[in-house]
Short mmCIF file of the C-alpha atoms (twelve columns), coordinates in Angstrom:
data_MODEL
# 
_entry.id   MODEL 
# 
loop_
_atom_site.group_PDB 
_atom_site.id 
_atom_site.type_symbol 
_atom_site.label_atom_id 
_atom_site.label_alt_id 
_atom_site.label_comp_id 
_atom_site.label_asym_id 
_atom_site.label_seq_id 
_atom_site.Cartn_x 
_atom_site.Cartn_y 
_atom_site.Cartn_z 
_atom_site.pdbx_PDB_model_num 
ATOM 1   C CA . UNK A 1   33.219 -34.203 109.560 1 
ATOM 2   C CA . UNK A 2   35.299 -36.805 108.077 1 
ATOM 3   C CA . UNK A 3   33.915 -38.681 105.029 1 
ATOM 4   C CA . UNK A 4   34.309 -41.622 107.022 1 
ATOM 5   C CA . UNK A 5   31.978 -40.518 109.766 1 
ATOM 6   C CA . UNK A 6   29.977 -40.062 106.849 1 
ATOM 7   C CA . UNK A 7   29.053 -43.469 106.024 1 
ATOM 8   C CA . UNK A 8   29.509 -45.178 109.088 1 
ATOM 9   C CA . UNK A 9   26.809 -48.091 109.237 1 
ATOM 10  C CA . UNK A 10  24.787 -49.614 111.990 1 
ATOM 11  C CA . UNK A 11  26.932 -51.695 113.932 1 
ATOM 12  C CA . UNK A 12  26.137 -50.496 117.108 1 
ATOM 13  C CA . UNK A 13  23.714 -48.528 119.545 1 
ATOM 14  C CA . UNK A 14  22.040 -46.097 116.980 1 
ATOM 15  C CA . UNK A 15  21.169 -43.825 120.373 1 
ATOM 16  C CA . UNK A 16  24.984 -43.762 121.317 1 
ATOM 17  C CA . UNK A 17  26.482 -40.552 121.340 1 
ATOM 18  C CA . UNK A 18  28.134 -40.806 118.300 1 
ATOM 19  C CA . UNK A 19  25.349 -42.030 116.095 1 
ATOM 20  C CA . UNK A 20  22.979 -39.178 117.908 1 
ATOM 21  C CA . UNK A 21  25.777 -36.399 116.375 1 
ATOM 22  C CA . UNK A 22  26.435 -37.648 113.148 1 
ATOM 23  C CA . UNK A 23  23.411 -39.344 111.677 1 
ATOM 24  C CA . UNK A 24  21.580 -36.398 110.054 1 
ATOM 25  C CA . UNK A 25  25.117 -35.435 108.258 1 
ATOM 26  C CA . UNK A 26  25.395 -39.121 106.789 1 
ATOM 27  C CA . UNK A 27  22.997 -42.199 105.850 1 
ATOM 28  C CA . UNK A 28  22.343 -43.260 109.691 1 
ATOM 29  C CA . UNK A 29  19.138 -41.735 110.334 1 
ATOM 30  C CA . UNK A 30  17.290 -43.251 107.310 1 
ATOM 31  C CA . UNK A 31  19.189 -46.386 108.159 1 
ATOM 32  C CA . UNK A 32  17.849 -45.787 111.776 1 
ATOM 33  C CA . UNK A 33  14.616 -44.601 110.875 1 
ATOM 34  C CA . UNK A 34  13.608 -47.063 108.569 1 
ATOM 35  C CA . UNK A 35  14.636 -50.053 111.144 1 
ATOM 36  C CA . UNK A 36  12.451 -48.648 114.227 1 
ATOM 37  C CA . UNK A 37  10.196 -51.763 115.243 1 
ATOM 38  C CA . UNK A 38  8.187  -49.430 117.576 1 
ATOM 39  C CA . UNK A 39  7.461  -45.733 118.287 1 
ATOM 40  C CA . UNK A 40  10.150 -43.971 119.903 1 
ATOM 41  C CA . UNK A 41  8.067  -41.211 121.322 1 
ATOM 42  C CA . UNK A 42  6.093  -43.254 122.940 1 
ATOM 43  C CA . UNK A 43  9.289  -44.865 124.952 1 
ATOM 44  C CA . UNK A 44  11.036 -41.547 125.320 1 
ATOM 45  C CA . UNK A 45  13.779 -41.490 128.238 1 
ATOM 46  C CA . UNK A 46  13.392 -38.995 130.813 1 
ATOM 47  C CA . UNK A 47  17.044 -38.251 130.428 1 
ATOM 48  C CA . UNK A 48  16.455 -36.218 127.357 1 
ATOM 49  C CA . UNK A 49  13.183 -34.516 128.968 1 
ATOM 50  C CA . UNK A 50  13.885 -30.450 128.977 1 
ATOM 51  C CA . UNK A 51  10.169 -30.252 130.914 1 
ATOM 52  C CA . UNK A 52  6.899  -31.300 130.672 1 
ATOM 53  C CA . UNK A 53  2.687  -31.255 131.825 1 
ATOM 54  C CA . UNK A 54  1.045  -33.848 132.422 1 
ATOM 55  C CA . UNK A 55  0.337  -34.991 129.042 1 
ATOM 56  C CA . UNK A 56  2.953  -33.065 127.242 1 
ATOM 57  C CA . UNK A 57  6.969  -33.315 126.985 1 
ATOM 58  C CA . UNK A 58  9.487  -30.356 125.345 1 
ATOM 59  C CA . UNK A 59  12.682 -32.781 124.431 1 
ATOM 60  C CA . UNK A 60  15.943 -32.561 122.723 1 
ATOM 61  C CA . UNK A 61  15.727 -34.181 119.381 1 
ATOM 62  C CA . UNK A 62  17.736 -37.576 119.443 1 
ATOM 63  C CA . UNK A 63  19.014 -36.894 116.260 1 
ATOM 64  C CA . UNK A 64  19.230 -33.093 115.835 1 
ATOM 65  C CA . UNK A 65  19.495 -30.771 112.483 1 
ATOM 66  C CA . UNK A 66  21.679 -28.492 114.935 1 
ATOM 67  C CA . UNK A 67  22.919 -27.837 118.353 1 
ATOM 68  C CA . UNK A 68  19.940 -26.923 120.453 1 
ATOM 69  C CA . UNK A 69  17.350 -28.687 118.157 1 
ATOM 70  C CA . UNK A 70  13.741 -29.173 120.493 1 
ATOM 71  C CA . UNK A 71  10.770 -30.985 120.064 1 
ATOM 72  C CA . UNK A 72  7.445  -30.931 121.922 1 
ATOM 73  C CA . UNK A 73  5.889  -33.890 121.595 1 
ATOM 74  C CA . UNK A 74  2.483  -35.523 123.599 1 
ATOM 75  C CA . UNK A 75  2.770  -38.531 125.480 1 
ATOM 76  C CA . UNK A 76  -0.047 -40.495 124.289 1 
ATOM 77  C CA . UNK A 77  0.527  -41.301 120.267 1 
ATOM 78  C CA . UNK A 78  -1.445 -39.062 118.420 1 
ATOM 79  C CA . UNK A 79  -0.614 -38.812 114.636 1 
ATOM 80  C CA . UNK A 80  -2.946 -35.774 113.477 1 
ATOM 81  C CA . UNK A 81  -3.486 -32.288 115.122 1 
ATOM 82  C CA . UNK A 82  -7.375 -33.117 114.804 1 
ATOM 83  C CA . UNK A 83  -6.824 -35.697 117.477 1 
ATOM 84  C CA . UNK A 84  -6.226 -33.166 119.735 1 
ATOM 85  C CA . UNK A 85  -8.030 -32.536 122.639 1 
ATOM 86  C CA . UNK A 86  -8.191 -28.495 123.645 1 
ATOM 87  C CA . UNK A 87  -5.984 -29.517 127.129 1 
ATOM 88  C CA . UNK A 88  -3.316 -31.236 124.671 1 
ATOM 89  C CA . UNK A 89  -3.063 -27.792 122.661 1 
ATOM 90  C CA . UNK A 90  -2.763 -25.898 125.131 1 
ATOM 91  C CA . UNK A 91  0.363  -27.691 126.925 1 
ATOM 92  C CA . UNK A 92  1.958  -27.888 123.551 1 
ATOM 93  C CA . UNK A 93  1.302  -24.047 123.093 1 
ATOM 94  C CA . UNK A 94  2.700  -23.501 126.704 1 
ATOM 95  C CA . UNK A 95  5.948  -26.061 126.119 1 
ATOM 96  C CA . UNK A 96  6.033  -23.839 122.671 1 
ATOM 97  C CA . UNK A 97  6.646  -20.832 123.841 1 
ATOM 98  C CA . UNK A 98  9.133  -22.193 127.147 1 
ATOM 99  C CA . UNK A 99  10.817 -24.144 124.459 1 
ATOM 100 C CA . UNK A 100 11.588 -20.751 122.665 1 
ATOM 101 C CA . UNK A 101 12.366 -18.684 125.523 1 
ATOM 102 C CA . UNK A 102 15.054 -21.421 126.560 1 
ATOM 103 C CA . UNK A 103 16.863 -21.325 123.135 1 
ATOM 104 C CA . UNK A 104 16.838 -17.846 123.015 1 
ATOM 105 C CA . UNK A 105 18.270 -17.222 126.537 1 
ATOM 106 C CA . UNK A 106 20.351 -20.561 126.791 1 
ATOM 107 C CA . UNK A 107 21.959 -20.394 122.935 1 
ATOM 108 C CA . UNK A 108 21.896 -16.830 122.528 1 
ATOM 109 C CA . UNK A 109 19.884 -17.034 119.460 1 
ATOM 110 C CA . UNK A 110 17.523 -14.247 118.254 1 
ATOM 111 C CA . UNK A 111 15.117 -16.765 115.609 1 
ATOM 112 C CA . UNK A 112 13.619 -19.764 116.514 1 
ATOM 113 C CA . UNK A 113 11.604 -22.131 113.574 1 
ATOM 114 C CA . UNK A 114 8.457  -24.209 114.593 1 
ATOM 115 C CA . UNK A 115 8.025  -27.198 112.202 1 
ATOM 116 C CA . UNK A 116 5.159  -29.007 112.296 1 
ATOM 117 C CA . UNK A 117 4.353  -31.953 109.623 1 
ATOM 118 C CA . UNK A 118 2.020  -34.325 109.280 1 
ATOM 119 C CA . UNK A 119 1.388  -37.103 106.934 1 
ATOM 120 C CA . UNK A 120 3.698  -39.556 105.116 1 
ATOM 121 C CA . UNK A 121 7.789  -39.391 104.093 1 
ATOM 122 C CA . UNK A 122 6.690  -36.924 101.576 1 
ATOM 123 C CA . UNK A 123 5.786  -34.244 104.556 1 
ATOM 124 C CA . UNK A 124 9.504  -34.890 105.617 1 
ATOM 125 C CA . UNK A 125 8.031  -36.525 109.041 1 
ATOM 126 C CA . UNK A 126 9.550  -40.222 109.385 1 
ATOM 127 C CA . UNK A 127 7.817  -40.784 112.604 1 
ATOM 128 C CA . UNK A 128 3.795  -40.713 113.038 1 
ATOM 129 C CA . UNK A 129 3.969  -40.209 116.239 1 
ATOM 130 C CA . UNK A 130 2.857  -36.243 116.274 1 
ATOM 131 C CA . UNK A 131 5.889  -33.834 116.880 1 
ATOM 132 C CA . UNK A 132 6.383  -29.571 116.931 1 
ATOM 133 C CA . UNK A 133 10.214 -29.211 116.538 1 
ATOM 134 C CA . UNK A 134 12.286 -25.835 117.590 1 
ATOM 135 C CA . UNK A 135 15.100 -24.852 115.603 1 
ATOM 136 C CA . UNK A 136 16.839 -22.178 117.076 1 
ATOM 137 C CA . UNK A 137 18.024 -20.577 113.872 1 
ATOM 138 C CA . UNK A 138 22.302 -19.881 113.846 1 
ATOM 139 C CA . UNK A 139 23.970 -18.555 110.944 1 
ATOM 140 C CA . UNK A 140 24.612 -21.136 107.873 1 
ATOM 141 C CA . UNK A 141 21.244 -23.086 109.216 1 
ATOM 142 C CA . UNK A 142 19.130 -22.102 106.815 1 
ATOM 143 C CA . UNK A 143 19.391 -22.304 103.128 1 
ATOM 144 C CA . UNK A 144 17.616 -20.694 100.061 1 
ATOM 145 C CA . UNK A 145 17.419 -20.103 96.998  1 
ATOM 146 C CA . UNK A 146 14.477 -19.107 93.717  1 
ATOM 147 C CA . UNK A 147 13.116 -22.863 94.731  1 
ATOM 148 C CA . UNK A 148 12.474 -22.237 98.432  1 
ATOM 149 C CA . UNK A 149 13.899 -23.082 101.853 1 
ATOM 150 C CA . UNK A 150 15.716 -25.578 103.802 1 
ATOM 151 C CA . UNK A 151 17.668 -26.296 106.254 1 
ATOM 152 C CA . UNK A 152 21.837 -27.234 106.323 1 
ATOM 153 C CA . UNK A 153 22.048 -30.372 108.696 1 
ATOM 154 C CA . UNK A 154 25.381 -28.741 110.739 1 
ATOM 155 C CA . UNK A 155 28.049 -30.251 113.028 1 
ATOM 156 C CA . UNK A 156 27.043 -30.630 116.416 1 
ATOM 157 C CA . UNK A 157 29.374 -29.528 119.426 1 
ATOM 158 C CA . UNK A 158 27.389 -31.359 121.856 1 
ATOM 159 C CA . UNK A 159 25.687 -35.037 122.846 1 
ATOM 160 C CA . UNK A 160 21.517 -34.784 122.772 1 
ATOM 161 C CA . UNK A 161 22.230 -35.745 126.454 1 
ATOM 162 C CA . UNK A 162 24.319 -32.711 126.748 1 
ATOM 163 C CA . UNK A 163 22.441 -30.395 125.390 1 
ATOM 164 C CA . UNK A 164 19.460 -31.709 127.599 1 
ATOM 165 C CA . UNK A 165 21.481 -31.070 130.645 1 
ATOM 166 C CA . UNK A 166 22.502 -27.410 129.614 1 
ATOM 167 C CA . UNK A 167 18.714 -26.152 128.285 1 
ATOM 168 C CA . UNK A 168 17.234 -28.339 131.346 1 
ATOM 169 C CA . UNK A 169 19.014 -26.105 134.142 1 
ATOM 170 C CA . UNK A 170 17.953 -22.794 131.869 1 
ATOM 171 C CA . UNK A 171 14.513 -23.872 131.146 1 
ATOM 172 C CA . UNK A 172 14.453 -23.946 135.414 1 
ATOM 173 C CA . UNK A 173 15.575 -20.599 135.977 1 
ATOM 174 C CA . UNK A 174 13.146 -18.973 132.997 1 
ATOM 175 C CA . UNK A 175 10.475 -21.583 134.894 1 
ATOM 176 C CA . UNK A 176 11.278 -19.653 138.520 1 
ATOM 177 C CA . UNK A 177 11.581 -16.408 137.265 1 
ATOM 178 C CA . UNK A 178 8.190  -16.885 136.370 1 
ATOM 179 C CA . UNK A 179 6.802  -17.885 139.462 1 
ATOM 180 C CA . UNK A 180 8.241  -14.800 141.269 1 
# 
């Protein structure tokens, strides 16, 4: 990425396509983050939707870490797992495990992280709206060293809305092959 792309402010959209790939790589998304008036989970578009139950959505991340980056989030705002009810863990379990099988089969990946946080910036969450996300795990993703783990925000080939059209149509086959 270019070191302009890199600091590119807020002068437009922040959802446009261009803001959606290069945000996590430069100061957008805390630009973005910090000037959300209301929850964006709670207004998600159904154009990003991979699949969902009735109270539970698996989603491409708006602002991914990498190509193929997933969240499963409910659809009524709840900020802690204790607010839970059993039929709310259960979908998320369910969108979990479809949410896996899709990167795996649709990216080719072997390793897929689930990252859950709760609590305040210093979890890392920058919503509190609750979220699971699924990192399918590529090669020069994750980063280590004697003081623990990360991850390396990388360059994104493809549009959230792209990548929400490509899982969508494999998420449907692993969906069918099921049912047969």
């Amino acid at each position: 990425m270019k070191k302009s792309q890199r600091n590119i402010a807020i002068t437009h959209d922040p959802y446009s396509e261009e803001c959606q790939k290069n945000a996590r790589k430069s100061i957008l998304y805390s630009q973005i983050a910090s000037s959300v008036t209301k929850c964006p989970f709670c207004d998600l578009k159904e154009k990003y939707v991979i699949s969902q139950t009735e109270d539970v959505v698996l989603t491409v991340n708006l602002f991914p870490y990498i190509d193929g980056h997933l969240m499963v989030i409910p659809k009524k705002h709840i900020e802690k797992m204790e607010d839970f009810l059993k039929k709310d863990w259960q979908d998320c379990r369910e969108l979990i495990s479809l949410g896996i099988a899709t990167l795996k089969e649709g990216l080719q990946v072997q390793d897929v992280n689930v990252l859950y946080r709760e609590g305040t910036k210093n979890s890392g969450s920058s919503l509190k709206h609750l979220h699971i996300h699924l990192l399918p795990i590529k090669k020069g993703f994750m980063k280590g060293d004697t003081t623990g783990f990360g991850y390396k925000y990388q360059d994104l080939d493809f549009s959230p809305l792209e990548m929400a059209e490509k899982l969508r149509q494999v998420c449907w086959n692993i969906q069918n092959k099921c049912k047969e």
